[in-house]
PDB file of N, CA, C and O in Angstrom:
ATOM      1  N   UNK A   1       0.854  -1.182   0.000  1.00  0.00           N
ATOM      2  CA  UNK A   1       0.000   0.000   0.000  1.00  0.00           C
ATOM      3  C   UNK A   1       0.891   1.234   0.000  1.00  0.00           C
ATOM      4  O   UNK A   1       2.038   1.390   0.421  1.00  0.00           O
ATOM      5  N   UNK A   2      -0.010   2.112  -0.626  1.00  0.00           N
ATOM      6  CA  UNK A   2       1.014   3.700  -1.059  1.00  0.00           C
ATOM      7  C   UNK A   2       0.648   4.867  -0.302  1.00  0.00           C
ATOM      8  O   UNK A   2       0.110   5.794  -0.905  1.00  0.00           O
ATOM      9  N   UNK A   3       0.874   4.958   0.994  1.00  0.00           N
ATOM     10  CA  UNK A   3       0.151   6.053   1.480  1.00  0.00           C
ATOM     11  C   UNK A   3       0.455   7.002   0.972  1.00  0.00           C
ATOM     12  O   UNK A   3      -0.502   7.754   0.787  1.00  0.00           O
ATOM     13  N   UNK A   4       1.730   7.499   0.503  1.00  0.00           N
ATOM     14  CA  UNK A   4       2.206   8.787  -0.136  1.00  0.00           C
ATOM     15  C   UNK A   4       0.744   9.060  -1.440  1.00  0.00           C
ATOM     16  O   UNK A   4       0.713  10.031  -2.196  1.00  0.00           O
ATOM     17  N   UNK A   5      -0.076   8.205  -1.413  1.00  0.00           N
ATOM     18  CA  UNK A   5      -1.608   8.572  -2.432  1.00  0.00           C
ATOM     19  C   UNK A   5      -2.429   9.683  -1.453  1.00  0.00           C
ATOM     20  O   UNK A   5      -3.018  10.632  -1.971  1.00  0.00           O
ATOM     21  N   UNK A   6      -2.413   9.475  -0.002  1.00  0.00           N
ATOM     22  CA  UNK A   6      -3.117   9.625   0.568  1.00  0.00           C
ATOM     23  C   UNK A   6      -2.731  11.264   0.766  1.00  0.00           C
ATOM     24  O   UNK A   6      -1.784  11.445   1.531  1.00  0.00           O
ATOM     25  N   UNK A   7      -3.245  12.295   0.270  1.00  0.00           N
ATOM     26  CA  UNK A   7      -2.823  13.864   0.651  1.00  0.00           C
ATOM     27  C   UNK A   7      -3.955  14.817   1.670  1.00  0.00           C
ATOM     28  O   UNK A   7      -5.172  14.807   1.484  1.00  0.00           O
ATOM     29  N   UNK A   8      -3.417  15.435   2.513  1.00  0.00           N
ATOM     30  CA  UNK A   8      -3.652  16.416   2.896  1.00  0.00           C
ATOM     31  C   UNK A   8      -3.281  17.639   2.854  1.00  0.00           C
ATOM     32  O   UNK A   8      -2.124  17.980   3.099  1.00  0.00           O
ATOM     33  N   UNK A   9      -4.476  18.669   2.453  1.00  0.00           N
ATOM     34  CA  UNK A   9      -4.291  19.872   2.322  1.00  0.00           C
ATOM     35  C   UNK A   9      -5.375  20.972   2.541  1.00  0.00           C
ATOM     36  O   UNK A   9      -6.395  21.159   1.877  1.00  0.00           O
ATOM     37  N   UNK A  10      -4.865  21.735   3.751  1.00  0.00           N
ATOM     38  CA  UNK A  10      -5.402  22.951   4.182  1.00  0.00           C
ATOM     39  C   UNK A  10      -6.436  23.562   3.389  1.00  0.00           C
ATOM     40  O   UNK A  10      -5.940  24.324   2.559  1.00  0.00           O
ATOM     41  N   UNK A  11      -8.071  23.492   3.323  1.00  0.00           N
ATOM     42  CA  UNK A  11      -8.826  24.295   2.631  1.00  0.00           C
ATOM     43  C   UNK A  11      -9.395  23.812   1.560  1.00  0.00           C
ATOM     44  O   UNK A  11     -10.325  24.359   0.968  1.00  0.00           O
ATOM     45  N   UNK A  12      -8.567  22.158   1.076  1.00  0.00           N
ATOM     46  CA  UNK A  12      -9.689  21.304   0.495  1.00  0.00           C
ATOM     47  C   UNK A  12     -10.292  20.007   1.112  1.00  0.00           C
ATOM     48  O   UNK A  12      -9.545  19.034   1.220  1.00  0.00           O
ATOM     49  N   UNK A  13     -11.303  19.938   1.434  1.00  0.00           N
ATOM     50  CA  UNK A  13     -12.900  19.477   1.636  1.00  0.00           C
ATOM     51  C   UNK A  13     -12.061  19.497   3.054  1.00  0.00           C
ATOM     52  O   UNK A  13     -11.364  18.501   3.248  1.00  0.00           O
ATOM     53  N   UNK A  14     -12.053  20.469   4.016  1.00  0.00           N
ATOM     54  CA  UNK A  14     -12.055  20.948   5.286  1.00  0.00           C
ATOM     55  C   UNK A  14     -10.705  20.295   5.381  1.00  0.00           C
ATOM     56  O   UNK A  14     -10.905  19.607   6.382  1.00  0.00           O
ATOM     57  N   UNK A  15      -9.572  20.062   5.053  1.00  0.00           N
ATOM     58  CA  UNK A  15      -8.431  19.511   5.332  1.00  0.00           C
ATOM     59  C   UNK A  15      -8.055  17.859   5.447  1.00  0.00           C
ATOM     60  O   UNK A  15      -7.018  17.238   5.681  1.00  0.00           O
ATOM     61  N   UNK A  16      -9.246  17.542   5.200  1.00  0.00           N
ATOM     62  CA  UNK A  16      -9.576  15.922   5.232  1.00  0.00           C
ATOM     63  C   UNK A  16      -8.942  15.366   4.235  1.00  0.00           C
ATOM     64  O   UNK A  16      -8.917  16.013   3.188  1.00  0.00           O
ATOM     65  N   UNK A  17      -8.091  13.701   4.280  1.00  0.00           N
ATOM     66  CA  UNK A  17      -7.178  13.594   3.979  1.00  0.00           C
ATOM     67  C   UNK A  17      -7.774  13.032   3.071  1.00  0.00           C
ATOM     68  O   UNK A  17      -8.770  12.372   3.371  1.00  0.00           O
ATOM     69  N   UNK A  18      -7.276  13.135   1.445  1.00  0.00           N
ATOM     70  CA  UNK A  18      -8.182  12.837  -0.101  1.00  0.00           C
ATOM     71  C   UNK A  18      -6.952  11.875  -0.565  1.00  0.00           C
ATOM     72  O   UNK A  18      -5.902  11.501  -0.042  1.00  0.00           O
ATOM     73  N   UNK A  19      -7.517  11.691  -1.632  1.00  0.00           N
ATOM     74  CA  UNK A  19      -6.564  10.315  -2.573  1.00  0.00           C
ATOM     75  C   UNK A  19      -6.384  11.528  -3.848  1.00  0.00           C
ATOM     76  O   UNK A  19      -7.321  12.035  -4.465  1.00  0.00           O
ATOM     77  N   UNK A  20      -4.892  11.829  -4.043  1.00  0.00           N
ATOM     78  CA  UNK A  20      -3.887  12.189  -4.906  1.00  0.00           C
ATOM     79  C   UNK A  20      -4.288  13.518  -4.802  1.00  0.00           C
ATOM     80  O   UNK A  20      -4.611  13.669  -5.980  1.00  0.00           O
ATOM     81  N   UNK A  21      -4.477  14.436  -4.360  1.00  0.00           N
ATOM     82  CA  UNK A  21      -4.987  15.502  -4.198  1.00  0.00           C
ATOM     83  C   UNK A  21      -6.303  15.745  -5.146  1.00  0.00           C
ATOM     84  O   UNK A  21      -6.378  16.854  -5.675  1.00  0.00           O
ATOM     85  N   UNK A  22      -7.356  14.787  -5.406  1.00  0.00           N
ATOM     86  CA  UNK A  22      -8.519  14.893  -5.519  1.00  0.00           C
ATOM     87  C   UNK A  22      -9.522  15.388  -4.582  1.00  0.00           C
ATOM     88  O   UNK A  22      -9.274  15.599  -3.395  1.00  0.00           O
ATOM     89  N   UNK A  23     -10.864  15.603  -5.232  1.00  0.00           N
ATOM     90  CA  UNK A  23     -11.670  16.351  -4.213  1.00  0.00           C
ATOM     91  C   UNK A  23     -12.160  15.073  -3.228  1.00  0.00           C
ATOM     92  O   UNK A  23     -12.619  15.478  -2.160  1.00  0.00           O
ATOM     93  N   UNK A  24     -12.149  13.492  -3.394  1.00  0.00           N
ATOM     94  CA  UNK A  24     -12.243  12.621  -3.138  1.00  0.00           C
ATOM     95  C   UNK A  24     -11.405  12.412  -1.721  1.00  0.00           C
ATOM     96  O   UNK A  24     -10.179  12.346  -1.631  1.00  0.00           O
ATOM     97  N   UNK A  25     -12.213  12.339  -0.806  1.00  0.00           N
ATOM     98  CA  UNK A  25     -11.609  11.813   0.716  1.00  0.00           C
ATOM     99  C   UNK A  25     -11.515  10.136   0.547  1.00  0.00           C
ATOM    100  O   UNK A  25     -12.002   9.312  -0.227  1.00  0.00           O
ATOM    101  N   UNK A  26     -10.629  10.103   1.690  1.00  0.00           N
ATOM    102  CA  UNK A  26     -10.432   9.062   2.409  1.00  0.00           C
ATOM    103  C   UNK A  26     -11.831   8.608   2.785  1.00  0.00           C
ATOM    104  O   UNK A  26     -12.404   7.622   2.321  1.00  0.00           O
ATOM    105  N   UNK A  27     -12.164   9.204   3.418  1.00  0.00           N
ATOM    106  CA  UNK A  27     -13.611   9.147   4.206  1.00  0.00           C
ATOM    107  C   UNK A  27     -14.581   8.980   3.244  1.00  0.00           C
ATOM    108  O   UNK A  27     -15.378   8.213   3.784  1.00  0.00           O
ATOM    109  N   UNK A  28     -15.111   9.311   1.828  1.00  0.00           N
ATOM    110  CA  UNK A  28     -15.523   8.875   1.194  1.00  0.00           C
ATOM    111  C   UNK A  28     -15.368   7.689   0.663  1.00  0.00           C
ATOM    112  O   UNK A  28     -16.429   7.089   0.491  1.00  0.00           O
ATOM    113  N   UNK A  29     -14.096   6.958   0.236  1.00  0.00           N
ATOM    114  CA  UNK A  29     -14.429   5.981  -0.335  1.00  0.00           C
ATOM    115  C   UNK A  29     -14.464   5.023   0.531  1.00  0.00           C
ATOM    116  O   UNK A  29     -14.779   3.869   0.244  1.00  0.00           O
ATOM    117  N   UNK A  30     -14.224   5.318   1.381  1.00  0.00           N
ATOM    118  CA  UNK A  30     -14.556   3.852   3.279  1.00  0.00           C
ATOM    119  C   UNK A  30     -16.129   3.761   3.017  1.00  0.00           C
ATOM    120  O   UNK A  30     -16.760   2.778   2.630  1.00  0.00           O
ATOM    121  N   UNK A  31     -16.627   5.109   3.345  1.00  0.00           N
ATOM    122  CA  UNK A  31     -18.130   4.982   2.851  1.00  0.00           C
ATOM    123  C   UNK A  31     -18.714   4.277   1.947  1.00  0.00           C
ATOM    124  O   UNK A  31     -19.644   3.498   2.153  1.00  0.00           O
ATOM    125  N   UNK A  32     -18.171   4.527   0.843  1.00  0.00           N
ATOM    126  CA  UNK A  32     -18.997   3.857  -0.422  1.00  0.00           C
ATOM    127  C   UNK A  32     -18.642   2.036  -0.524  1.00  0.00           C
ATOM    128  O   UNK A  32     -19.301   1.126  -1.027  1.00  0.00           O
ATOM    129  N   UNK A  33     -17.395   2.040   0.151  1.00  0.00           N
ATOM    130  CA  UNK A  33     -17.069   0.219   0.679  1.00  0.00           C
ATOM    131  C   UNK A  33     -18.161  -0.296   1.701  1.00  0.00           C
ATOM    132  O   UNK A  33     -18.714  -1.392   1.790  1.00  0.00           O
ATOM    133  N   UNK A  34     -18.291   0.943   2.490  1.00  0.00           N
ATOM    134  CA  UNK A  34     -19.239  -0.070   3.798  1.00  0.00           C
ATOM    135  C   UNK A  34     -20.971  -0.288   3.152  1.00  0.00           C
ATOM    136  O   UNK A  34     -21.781  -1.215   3.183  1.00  0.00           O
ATOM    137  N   UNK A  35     -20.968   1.050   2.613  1.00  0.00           N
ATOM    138  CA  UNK A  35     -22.399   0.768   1.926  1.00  0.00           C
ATOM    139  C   UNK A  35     -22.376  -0.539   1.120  1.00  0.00           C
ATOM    140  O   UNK A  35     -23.547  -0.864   0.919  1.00  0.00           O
ATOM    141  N   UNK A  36     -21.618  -1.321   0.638  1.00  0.00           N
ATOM    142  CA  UNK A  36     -21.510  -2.091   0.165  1.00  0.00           C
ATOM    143  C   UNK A  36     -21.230  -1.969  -1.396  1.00  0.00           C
ATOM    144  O   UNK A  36     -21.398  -2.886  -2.200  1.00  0.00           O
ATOM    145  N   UNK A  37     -20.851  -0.902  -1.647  1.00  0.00           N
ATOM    146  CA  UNK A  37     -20.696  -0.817  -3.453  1.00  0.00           C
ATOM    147  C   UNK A  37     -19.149  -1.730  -3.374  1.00  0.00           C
ATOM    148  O   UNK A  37     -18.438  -2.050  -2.421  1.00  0.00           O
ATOM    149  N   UNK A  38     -19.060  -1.918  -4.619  1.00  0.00           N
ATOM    150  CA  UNK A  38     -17.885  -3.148  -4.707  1.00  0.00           C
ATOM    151  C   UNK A  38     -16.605  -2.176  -5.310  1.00  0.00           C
ATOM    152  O   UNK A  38     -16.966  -1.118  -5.825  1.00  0.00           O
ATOM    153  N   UNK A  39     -15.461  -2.401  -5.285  1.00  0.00           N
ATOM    154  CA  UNK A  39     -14.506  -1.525  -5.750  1.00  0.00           C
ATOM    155  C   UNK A  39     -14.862  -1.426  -7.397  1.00  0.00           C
ATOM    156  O   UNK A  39     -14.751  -0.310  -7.905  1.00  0.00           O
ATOM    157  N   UNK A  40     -15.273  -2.524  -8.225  1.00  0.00           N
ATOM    158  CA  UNK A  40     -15.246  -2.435  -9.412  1.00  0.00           C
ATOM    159  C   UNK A  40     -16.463  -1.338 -10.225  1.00  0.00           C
ATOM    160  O   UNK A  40     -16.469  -0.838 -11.350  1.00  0.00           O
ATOM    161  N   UNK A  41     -17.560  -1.246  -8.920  1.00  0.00           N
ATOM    162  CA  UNK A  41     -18.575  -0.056  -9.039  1.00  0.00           C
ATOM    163  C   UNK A  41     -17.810   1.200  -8.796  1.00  0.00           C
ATOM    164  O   UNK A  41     -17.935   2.062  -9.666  1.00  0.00           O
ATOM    165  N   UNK A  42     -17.199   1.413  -7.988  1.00  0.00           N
ATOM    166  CA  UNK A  42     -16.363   2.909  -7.494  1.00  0.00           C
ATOM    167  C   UNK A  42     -15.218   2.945  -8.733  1.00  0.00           C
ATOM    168  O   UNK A  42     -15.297   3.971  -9.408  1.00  0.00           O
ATOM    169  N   UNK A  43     -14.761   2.532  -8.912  1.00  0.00           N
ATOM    170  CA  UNK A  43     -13.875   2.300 -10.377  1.00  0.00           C
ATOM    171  C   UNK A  43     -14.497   3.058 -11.362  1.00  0.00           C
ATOM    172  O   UNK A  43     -13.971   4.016 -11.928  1.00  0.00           O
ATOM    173  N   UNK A  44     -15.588   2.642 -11.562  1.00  0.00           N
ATOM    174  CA  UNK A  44     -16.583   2.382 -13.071  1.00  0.00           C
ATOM    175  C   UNK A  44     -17.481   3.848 -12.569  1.00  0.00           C
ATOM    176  O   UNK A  44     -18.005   4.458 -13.501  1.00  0.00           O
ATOM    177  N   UNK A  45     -17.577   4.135 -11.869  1.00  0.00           N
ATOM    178  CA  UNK A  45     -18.457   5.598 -11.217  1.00  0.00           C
ATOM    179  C   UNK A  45     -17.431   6.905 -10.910  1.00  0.00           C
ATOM    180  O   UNK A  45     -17.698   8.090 -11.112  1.00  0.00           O
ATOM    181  N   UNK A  46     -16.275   6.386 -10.404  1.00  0.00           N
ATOM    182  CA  UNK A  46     -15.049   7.587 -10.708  1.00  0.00           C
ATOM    183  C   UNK A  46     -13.938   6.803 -11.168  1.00  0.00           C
ATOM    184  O   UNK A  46     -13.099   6.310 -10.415  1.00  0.00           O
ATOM    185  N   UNK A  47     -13.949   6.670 -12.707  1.00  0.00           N
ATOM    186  CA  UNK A  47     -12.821   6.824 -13.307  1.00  0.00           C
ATOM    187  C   UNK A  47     -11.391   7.052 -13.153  1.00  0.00           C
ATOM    188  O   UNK A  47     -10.509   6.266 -13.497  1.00  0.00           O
ATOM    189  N   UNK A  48     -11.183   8.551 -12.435  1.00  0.00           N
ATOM    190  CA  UNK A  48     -10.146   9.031 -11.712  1.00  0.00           C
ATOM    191  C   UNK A  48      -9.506   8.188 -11.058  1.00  0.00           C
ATOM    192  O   UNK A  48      -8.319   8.502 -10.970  1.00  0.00           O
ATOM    193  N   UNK A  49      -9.909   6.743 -10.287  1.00  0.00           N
ATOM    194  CA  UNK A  49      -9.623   6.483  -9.118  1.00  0.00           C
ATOM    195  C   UNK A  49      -8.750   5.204  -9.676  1.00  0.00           C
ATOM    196  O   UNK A  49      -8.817   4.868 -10.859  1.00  0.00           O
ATOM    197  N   UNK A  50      -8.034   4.613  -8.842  1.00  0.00           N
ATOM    198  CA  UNK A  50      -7.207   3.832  -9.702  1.00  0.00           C
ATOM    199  C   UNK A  50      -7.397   2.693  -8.144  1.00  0.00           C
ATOM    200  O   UNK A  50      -7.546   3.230  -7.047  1.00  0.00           O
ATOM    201  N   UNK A  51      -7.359   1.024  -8.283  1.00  0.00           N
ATOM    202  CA  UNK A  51      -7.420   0.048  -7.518  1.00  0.00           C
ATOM    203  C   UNK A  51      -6.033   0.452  -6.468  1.00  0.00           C
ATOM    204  O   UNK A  51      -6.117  -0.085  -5.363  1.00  0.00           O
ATOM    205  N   UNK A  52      -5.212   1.026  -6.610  1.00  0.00           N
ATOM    206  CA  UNK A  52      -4.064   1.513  -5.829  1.00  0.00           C
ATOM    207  C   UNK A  52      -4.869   2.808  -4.680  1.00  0.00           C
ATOM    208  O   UNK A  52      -4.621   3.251  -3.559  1.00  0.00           O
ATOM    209  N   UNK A  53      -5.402   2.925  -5.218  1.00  0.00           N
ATOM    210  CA  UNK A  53      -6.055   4.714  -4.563  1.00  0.00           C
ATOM    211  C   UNK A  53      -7.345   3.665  -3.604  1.00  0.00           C
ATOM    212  O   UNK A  53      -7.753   4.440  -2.739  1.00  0.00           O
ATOM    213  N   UNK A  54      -7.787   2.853  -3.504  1.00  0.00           N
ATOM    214  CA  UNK A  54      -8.854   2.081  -2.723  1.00  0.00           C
ATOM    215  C   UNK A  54      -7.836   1.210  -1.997  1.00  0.00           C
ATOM    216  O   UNK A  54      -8.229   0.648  -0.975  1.00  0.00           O
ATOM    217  N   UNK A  55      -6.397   1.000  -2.452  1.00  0.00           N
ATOM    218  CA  UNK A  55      -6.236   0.160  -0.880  1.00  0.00           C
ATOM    219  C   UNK A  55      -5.358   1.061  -0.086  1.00  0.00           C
ATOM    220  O   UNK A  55      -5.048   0.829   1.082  1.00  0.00           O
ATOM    221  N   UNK A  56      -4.886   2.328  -0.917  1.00  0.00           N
ATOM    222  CA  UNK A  56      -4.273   3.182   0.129  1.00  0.00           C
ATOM    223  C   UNK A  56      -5.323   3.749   1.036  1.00  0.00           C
ATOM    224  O   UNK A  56      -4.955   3.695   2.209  1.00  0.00           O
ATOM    225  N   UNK A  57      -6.427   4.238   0.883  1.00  0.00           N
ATOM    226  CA  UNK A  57      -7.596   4.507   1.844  1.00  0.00           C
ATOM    227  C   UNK A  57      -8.015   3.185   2.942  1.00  0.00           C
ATOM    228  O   UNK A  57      -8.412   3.568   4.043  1.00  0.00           O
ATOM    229  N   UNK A  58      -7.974   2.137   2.790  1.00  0.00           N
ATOM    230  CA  UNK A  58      -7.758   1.296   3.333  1.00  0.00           C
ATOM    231  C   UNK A  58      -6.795   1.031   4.403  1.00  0.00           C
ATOM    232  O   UNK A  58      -7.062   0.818   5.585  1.00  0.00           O
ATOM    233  N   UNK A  59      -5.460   1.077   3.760  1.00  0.00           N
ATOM    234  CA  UNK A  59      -4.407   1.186   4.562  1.00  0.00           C
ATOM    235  C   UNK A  59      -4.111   2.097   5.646  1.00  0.00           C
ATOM    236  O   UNK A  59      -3.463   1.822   6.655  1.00  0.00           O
ATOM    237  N   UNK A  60      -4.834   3.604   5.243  1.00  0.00           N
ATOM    238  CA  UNK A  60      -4.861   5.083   5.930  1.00  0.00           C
ATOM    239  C   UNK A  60      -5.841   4.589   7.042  1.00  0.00           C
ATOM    240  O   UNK A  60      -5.416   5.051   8.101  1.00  0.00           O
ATOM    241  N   UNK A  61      -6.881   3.908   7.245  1.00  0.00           N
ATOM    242  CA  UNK A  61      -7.806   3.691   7.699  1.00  0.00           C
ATOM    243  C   UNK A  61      -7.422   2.326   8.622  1.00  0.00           C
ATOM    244  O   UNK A  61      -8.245   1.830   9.390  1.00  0.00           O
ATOM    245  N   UNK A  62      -6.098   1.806   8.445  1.00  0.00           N
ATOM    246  CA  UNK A  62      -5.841   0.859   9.098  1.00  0.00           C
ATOM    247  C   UNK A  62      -5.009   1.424  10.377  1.00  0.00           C
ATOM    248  O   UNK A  62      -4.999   1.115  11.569  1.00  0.00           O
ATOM    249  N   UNK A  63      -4.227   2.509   9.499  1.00  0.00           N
ATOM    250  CA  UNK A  63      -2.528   2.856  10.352  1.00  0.00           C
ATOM    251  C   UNK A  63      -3.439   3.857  11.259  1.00  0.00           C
ATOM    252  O   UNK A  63      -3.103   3.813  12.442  1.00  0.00           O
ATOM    253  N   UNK A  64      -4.469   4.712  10.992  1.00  0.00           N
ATOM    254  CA  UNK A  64      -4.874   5.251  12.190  1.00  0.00           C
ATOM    255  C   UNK A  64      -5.945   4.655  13.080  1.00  0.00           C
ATOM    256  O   UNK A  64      -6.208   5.275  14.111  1.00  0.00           O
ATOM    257  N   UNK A  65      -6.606   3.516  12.814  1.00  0.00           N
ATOM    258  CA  UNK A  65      -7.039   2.646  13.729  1.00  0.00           C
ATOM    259  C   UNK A  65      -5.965   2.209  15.174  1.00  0.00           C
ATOM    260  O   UNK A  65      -6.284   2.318  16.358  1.00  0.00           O
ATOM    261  N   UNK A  66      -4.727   1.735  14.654  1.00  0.00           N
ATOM    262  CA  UNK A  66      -3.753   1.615  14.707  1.00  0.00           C
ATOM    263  C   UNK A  66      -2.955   2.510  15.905  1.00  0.00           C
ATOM    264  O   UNK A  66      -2.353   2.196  16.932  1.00  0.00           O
ATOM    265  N   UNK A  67      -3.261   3.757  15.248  1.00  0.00           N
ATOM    266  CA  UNK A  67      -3.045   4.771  16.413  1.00  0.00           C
ATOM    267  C   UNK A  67      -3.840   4.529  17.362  1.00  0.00           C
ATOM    268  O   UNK A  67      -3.544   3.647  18.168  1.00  0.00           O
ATOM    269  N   UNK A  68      -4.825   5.126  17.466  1.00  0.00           N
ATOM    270  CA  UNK A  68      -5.524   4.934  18.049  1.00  0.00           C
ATOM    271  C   UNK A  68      -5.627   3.749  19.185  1.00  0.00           C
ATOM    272  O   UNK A  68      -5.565   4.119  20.357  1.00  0.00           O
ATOM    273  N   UNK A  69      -5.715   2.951  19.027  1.00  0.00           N
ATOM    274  CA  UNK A  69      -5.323   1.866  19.947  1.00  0.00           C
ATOM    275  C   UNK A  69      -3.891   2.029  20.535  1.00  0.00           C
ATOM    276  O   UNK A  69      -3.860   1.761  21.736  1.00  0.00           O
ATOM    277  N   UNK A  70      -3.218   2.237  20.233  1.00  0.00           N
ATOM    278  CA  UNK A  70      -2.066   2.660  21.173  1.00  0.00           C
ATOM    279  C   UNK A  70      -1.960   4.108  21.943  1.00  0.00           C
ATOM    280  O   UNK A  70      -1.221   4.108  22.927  1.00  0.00           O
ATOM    281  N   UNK A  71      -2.481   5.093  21.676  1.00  0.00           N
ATOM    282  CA  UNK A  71      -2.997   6.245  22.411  1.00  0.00           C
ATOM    283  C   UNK A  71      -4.063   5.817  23.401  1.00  0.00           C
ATOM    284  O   UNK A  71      -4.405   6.637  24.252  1.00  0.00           O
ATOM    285  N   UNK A  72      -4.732   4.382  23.372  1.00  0.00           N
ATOM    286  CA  UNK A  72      -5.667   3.854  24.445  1.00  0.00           C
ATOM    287  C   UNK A  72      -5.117   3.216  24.934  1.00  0.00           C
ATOM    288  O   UNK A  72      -5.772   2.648  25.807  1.00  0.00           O
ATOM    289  N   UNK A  73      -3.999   2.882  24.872  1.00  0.00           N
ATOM    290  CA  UNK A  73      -3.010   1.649  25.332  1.00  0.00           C
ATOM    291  C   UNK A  73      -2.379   2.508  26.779  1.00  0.00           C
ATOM    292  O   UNK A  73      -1.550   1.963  27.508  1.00  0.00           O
TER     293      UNK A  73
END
């Protein structure tokens, strides 16, 4: 996994961390996984997005789980 996909920047979609500096969060495409759309639907619905860009959101979503549990630790 490529987190260096994963960007943050000051003033786009509230600083929330997006895939390649798209308007596309992290937080969006977790969403559209849990709703149950399949990666090959999110693919086929944003173009833009490349199977690398869905497991770095993944991964982002792992390493701060991650945190997290050790800040409770």
């Amino acid at each position: 996994m490529d987190l260096s996909r994963i960007t943050i920047e000051p003033g786009k979609r509230g600083g929330r961390p997006c895939v390649r500096s798209l308007r596309i969060s992290v937080y969006d495409v977790l969403g559209w996984l849990a709703s149950g759309m399949s990666e090959a639907e999110i693919l086929e619905d944003y173009p833009e997005l490349e199977h690398e860009d869905i497991l770095a959101c993944l991964g982002y979503a792992a390493q701060r789980e991650q945190q997290v549990l050790r800040l409770a630790a």
